[in-house]
LOVO-712621 format. One record per residue: x, z, y of N, C-alpha, C in turn; residue number from 1. Coordinates in Angstrom, 2 decimals. Example, Ala and Ser with C-alpha at 12.3 -4.5 7.8 and 13.67 -1.06 7.14 Angstrom:
BEGIN
REC     n_xx     n_zz     n_yy    ca_xx    ca_zz    ca_yy     c_xx     c_zz     c_yy   nr
REC    13.19     7.80    -5.69    12.30     7.80    -4.50    13.20     7.80    -3.30    1
REC    12.85     7.08    -2.25    13.67     7.14    -1.06    12.90     7.87     0.03    2
This chain:
BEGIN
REC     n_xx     n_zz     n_yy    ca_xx    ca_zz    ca_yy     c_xx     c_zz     c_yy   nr
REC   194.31   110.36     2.56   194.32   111.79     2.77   193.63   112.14     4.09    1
REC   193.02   113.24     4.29   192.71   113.80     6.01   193.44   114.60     5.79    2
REC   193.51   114.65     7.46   194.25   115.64     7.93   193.50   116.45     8.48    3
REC   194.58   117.83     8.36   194.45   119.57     8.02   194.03   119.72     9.62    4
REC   193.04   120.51    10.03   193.02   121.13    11.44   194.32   121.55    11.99    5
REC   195.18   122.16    11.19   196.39   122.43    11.66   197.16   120.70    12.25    6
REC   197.03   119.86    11.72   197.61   118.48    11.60   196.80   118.01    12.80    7
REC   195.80   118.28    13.03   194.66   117.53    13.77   195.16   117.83    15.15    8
REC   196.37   119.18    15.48   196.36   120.17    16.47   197.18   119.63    16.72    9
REC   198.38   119.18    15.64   199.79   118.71    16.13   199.66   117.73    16.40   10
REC   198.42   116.81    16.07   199.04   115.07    16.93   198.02   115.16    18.22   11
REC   197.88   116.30    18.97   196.98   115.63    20.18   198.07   115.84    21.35   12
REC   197.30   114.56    21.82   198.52   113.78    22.51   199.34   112.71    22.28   13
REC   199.32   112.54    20.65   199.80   112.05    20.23   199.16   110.68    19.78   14
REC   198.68   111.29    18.55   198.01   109.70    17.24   196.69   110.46    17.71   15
REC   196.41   111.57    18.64   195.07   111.97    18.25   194.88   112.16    19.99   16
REC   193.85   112.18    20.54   193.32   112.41    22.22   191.71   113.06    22.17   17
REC   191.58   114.03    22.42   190.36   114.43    22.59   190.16   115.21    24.13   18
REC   189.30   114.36    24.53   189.03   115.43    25.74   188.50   116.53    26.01   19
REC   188.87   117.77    26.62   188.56   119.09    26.73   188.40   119.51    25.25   20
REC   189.63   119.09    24.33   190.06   120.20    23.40   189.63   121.66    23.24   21
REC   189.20   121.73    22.60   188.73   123.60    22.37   189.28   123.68    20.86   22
REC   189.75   124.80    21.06   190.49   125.89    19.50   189.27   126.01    18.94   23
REC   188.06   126.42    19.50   186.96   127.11    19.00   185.70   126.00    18.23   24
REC   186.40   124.67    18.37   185.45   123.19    17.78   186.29   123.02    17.01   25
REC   187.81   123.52    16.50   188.55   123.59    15.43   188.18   124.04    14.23   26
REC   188.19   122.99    13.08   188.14   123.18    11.78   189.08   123.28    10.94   27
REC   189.26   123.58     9.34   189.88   123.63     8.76   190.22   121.81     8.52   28
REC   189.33   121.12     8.44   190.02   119.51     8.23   189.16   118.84     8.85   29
REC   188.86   119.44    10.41   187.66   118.35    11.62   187.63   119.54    12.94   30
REC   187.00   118.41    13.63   186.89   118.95    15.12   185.47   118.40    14.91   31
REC   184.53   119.53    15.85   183.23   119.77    16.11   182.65   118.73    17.92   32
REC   182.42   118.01    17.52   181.78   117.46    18.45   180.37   117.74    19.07   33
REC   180.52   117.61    20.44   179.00   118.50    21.29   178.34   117.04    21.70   34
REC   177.09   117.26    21.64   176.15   116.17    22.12   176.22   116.23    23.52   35
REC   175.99   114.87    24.17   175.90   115.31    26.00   174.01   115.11    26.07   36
REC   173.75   115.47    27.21   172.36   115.80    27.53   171.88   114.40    28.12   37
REC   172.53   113.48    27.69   171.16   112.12    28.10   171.15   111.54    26.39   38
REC   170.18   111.03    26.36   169.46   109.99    24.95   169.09   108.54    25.71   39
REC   169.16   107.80    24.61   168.26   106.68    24.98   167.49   106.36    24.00   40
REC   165.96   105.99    24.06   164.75   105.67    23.22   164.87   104.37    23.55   41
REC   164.68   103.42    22.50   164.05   101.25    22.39   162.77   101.94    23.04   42
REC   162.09   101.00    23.58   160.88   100.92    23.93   160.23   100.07    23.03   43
REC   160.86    98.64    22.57   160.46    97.68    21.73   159.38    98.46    20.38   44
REC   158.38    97.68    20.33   158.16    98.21    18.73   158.61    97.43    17.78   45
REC   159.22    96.20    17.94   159.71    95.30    16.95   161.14    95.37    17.70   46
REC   162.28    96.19    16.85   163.67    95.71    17.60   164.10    94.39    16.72   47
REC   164.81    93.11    17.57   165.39    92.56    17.40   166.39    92.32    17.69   48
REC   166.95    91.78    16.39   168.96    91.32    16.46   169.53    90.51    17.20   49
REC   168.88    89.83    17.59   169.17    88.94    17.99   168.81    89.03    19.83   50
REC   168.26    89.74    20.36   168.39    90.20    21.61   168.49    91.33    22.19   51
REC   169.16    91.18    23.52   169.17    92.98    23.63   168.13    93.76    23.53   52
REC   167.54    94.27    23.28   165.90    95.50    23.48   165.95    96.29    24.40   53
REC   164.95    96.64    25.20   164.59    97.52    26.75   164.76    98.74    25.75   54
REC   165.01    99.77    26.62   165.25   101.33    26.46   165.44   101.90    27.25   55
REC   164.43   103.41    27.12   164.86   104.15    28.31   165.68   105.14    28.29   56
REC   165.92   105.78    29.48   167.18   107.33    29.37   166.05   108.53    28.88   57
REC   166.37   109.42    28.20   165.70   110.70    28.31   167.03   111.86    28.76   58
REC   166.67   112.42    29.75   167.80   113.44    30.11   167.23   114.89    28.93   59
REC   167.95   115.36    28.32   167.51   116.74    27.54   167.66   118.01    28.51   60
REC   166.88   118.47    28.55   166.79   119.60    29.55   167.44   120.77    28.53   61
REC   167.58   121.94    29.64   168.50   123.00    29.40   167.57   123.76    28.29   62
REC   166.38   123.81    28.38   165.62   124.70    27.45   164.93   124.25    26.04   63
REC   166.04   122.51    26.32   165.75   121.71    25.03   165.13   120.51    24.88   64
REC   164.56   119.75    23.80   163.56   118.69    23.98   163.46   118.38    22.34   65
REC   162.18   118.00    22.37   161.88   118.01    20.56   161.91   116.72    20.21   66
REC   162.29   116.44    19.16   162.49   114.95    18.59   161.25   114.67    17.37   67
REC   160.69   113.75    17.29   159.87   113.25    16.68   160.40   112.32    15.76   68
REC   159.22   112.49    14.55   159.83   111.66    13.17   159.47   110.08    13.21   69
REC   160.14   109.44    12.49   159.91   108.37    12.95   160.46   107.62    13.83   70
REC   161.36   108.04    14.86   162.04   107.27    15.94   163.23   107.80    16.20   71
REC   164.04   106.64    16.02   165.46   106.78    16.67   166.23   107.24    18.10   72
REC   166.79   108.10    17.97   167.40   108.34    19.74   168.80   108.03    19.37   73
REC   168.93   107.55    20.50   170.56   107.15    20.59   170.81   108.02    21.87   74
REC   172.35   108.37    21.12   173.04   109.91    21.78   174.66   109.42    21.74   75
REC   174.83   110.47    22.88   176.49   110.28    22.42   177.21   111.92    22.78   76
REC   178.51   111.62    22.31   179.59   113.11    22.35   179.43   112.85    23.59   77
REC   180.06   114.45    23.98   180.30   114.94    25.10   182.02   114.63    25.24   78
REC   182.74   114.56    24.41   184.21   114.48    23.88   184.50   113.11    23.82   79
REC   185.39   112.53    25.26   186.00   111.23    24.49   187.27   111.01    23.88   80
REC   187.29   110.07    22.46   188.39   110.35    21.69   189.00   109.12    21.83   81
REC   190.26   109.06    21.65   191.30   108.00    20.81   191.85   108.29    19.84   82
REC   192.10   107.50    18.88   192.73   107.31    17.71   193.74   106.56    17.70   83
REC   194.64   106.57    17.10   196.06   105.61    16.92   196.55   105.96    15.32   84
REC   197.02   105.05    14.71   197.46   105.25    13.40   196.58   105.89    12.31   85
REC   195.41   106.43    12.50   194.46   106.96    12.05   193.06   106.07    11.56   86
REC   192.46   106.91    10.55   191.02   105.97    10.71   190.15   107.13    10.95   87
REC   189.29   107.21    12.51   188.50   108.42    12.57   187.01   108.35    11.48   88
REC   186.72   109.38    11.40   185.26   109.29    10.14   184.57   110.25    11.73   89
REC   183.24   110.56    11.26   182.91   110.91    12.06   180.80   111.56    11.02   90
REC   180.96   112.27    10.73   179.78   113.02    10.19   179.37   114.24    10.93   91
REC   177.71   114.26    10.58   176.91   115.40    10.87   177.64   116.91    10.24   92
REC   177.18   118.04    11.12   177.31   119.11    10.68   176.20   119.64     9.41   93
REC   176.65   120.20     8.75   175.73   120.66     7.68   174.55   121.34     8.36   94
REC   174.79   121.99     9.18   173.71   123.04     9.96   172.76   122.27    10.39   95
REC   173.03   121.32    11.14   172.25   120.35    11.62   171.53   119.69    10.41   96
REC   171.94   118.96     9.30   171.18   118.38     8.28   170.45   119.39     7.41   97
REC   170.64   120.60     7.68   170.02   121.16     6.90   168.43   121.40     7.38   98
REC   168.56   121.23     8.95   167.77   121.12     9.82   166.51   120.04     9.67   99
REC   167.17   119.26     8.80   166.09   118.01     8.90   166.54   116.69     9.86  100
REC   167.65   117.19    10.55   168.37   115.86    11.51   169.53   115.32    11.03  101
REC   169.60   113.92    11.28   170.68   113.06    10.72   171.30   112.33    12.27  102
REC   172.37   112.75    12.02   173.46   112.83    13.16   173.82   111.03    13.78  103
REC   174.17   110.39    12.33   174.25   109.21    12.99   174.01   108.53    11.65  104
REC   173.38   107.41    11.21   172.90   106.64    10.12   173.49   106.12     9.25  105
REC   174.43   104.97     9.71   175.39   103.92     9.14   176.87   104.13     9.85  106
REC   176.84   104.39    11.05   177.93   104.61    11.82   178.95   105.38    11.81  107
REC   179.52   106.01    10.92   180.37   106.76    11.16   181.90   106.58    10.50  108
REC   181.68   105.56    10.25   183.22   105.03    10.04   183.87   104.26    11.80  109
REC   184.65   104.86    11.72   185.60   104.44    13.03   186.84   103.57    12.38  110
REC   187.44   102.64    13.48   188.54   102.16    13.45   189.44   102.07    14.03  111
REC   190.64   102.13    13.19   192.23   102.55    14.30   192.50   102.05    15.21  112
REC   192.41   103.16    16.26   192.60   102.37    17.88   191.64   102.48    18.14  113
REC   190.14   103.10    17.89   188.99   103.00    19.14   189.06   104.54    19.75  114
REC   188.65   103.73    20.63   189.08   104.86    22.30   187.65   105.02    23.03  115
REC   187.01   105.71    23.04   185.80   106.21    23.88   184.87   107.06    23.22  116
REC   183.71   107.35    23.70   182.52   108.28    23.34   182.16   107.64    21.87  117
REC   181.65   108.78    21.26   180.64   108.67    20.13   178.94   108.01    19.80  118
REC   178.81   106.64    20.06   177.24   106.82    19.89   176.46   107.53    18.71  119
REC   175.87   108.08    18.91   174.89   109.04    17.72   173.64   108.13    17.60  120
REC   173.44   107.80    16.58   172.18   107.03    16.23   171.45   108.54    14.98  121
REC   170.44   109.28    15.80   169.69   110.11    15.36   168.22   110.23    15.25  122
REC   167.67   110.68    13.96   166.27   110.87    13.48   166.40   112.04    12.81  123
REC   164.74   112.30    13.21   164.84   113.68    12.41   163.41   113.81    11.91  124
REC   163.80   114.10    10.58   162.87   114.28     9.48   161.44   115.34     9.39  125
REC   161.51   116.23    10.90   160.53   116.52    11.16   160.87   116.98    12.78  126
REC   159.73   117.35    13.50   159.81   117.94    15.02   161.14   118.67    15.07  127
REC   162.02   118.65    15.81   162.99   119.50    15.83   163.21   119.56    17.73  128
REC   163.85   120.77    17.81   164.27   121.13    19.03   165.78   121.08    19.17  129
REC   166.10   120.06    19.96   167.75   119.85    20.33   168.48   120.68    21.55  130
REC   169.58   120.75    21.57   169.68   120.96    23.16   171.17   120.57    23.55  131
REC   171.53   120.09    24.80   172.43   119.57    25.25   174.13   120.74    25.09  132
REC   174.91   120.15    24.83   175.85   120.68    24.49   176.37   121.64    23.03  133
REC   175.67   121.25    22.00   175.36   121.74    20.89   176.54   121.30    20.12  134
REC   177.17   121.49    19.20   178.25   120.84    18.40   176.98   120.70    16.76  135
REC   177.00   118.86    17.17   176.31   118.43    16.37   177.29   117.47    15.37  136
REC   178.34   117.76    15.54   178.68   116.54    14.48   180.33   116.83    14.29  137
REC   180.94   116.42    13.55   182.22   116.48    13.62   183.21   115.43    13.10  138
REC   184.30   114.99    13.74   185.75   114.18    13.50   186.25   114.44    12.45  139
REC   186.74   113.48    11.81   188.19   113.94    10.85   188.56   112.60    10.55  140
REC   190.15   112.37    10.18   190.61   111.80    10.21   191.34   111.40     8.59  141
REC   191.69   110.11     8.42   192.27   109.67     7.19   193.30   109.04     7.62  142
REC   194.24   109.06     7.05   195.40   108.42     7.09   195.21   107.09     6.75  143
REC   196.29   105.92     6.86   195.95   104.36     6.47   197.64   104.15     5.60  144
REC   197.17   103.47     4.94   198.19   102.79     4.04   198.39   100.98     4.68  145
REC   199.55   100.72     4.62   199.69    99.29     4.74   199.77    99.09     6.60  146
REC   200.48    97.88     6.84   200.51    97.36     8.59   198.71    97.58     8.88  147
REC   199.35    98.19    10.10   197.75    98.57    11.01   197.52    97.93    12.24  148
REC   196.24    97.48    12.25   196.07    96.25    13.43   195.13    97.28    13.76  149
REC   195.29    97.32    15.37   194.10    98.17    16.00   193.14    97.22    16.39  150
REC   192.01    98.44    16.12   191.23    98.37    17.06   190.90    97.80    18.65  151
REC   190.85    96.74    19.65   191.35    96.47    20.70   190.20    96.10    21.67  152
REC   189.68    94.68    21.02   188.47    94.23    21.64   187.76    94.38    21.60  153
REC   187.02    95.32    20.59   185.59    95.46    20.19   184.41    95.37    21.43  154
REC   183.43    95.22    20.73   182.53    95.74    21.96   181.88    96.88    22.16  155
REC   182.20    98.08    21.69   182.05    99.21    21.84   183.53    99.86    22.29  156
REC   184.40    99.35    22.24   185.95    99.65    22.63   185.86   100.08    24.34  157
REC   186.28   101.76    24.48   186.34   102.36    25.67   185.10   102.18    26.69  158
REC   184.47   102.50    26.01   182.84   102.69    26.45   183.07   104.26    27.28  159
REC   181.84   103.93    28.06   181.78   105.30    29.04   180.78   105.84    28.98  160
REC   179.68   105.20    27.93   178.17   105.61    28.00   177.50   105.49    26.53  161
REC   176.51   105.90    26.26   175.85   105.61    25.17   175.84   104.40    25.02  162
REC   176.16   103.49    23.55   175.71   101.96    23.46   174.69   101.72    22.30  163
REC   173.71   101.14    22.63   172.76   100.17    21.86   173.47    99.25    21.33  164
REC   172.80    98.86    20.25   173.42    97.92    19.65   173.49    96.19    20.15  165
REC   174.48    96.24    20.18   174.94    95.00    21.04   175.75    93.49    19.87  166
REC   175.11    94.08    18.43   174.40    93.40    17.74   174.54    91.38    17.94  167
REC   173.22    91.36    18.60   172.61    89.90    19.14   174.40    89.47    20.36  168
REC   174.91    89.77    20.66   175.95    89.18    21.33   176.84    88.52    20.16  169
REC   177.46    89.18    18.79   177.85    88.71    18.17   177.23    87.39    17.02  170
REC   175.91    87.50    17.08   175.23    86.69    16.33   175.07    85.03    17.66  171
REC   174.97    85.58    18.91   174.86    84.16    19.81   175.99    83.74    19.47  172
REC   177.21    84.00    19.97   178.22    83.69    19.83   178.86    83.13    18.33  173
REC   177.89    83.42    17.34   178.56    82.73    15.83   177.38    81.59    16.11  174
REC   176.34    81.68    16.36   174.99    80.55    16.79   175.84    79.00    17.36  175
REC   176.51    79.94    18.28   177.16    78.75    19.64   178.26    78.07    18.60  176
REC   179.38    78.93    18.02   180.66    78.01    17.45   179.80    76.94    16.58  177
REC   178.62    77.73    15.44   177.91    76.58    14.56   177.23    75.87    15.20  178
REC   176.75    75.54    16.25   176.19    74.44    17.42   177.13    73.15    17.52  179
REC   178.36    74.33    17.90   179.41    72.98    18.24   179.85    72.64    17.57  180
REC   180.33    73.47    16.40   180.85    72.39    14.68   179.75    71.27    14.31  181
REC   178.75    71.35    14.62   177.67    70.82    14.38   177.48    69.82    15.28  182
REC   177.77    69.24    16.24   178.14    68.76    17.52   179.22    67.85    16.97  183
REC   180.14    68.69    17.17   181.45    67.60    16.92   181.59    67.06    15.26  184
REC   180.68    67.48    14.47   180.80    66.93    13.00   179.57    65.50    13.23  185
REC   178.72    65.66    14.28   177.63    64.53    14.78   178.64    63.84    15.43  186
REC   179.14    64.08    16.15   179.82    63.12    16.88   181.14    62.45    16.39  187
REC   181.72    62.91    14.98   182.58    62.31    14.20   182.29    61.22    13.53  188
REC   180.94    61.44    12.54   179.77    60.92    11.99   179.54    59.66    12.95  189
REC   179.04    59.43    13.86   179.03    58.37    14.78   179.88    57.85    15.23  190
REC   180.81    58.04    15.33   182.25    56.96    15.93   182.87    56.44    14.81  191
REC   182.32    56.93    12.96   182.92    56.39    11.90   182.07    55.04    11.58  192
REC   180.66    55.20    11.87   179.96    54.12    11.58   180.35    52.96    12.19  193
């Protein structure tokens, strides 16, 4: 089930934390999330998974900044949230897609217990003009069935900034355990002979 804007109102503080709450980003079953005014562009023309990729900041100025097709900006809320007992979702506003911009790609499933900013992974389907503090996207929440294990360690867990995909950390780290299974299955192999 999600829960009702009215529901959304009664657990903050609670199962729900949003910073600088506004009545007026209140929905009937979501809260309206505002973009903050920095982006980050890859510089890479080949991104790879397997390492971090250079990128720069773009600050969005007050009178706007146009986005080009073809390339990804990574953005984040202005609003940082926690969740508890909840599973946050997290989608574009219609206004905005109708626009030709897509709010965030693959990302918008959240998990119970993550606590910090929104990264926005955004493209837009033709030139568009953005501007900082815009309510581009919006929250809502589903209820969970069954024992709930939070959210805790992640690596996006209580972030303070926009994150790139940090991807290639989880792939070294499965690289390294199969190194050493691989290691100690060689070195089993030899002390049997």
């Amino acid at each position: 089930m999600i829960l009702s804007g009215n529901e959304i109102r009664s657990r903050l503080g609670g199962d729900i934390q949003i910073s600088d709450f506004s009545e007026e980003q209140l929905n009937p079953n979501s809260y309206n999330l505002r973009l903050h005014d920095e982006l980050l562009v890859y510089e890479e023309i080949v991104l790879d998974m397997r390492k971090p990729n250079r990128f720069r900041r773009v600050t969005i100025p007050a009178e706007g900044l146009v986005l080009q097709p073809n390339q990804m900006y990574l953005g984040r809320t202005v609003e940082y949230t926690e969740t508890r007992n909840l599973v946050p979702m997290l989608e574009g506003r219609s206004s905005i897609g109708r626009l030709g911009m897509f709010v965030h790609v693959t990302a918008g499933f959240g998990d119970v217990g993550f606590c910090g900013y929104w990264t926005l992974e955004m493209i837009a389907i033709q030139p568009i003009r953005i501007y900082p503090g815009v309510q581009v996207c919006q929250i809502f929440y589903h209820t969970v069935e069954g024992e709930i294990t939070e959210y805790q360690q992640g690596k996006y867990q209580r972030n303070s900034d926009i994150q790139p995909s940090l991807l290639f950390r989880e792939l070294n780290d499965r690289d390294n355990r199969q190194q050493t299974l691989d290691f100690d299955d060689e070195q089993a192999s030899e002390t049997s002979d």
